[in-house]
C-alpha positions in Angstrom: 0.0 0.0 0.0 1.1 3.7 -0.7 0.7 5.7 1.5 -1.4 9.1 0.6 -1.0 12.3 2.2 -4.1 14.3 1.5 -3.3 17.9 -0.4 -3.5 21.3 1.6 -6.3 22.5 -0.1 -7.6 23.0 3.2 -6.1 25.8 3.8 -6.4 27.7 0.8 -10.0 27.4 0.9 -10.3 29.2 3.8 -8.4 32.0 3.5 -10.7 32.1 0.0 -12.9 32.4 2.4 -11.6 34.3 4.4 -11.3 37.2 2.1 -14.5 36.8 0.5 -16.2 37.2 3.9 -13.8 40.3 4.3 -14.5 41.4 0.9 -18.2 41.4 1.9 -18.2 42.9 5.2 -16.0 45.6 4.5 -16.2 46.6 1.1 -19.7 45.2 -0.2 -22.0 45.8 2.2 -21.2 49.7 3.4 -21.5 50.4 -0.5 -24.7 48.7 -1.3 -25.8 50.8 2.0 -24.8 53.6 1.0 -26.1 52.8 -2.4 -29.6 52.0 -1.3 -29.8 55.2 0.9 -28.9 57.6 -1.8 -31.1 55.9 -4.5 -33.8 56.4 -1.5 -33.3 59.9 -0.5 -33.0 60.4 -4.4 -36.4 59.4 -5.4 -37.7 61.6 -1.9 -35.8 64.7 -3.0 -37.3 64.0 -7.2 -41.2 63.7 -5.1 -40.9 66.4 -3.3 -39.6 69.0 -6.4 -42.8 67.5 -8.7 -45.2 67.1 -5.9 -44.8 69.4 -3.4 -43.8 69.1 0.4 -46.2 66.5 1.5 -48.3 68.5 3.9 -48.4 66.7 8.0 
């Protein structure tokens, strides 16, 4: 029998990982935040010059 030592793909894989999570915590997320919030306050700003101040 030969013996087999398993390859360290292990390892790689997570720190693929690794960086993807990073990736998405730190660089993905704040920009579809910040993303999402100015498309919101866009679309307020665009209502309010054609429709007026909505009124309380």
């Amino acid at each position: 029998m030969t013996n087999q030592h398993p390859q360290k793909k292990h390892t790689s894989n997570k720190k693929d990982e690794l960086k993807a999570l990073c990736f998405i915590i730190f660089i993905l997320f704040p920009a579809l935040s910040i993303t999402f919030v100015s498309i919101y306050g866009f679309i307020i700003w665009m209502i309010q010059a054609f429709g007026g101040v909505v009124a309380h």
